[in-house]
C-alpha positions, 0 to 999 in steps of 0.5 A: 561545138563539134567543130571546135572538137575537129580543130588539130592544135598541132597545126593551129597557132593562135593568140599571139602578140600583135607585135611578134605575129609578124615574125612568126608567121614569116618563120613559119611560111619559111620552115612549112613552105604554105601558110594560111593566116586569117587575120581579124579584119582588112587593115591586119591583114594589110598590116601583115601583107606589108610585114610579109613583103618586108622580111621575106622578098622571095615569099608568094603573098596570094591576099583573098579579102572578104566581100564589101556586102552581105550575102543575098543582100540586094547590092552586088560586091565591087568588080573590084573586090571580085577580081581581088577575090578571083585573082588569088583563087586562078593563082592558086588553080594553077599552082594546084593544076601544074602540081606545086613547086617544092621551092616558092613559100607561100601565104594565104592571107584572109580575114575572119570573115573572107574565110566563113564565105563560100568559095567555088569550086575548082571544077569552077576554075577548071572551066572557066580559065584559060591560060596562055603562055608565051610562045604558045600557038592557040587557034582563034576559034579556041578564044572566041569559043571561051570569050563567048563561053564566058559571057563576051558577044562577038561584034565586027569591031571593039571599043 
């Protein structure tokens, strides 16, 4: 109960109609600029992906589905889901490193219960990413170093 005490309804929009949240998630991505909307499962939140991409092109739409197993369970999540899940989180490491432009809107979109799941935490992204731009002149020690940080073995050659 204390955590329904702590929810500020100011900020909070809940309960609307299916056909109009579309609508109204869109506008308010427009007049806040960056939006979180927890949707009730997987294909709503494709739905409104969708809807999204539809009414405003120019919108930065970062999608954090849930994991496809439960936690401590014997069966690790998808590769797939884990880059979908990380993919999103870098992104938005870097908005938040480079300090966030005024002009792009963006919007989080998650469900239920990708949003009760823990996440790491930015020391995480800090450590473990590495970006490189075009132009930039890197060493290769400095690659190799984070490759092998990161749990790649040096061999001669790659297949």
């Amino acid at each position: 109960m204390n955590l329904i005490k702590n929810i500020d309804l100011k900020q909070k929009i809940y309960g609307g109609i299916d056909g109009a949240v579309h609508l109204l998630v869109a506008q308010q991505a427009a007049r806040l600029g960056q939006l979180v909307y927890i949707a009730r499962d997987d294909a709503r939140m494709a739905q409104m992906q969708r809807a999204l991409a539809a009414l405003d092109p120019a919108l930065e739409i970062y999608l954090l589905p849930a994991w496809d197993c439960l936690p401590y369970d014997r069966v690790s999540p998808h590769p797939g889901i884990i880059s979908q899940r990380i993919e999103p989180l870098s992104g938005l490491h870097q908005i938040a490193q480079k300090g966030a432009p005024a002009e792009p809107k963006r919007v989080v979109l998650t469900t239920m219960n990708s949003w009760m799941q823990k996440l790491p935490p930015l020391s995480f992204f800090a450590k473990n990413c590495l970006s490189i731009e075009v132009g930039q002149e890197i060493a290769q020690n400095d690659i190799t170093d984070f490759l092998t940080k990161n749990g790649f073995i040096r061999t001669q050659t790659a297949r």
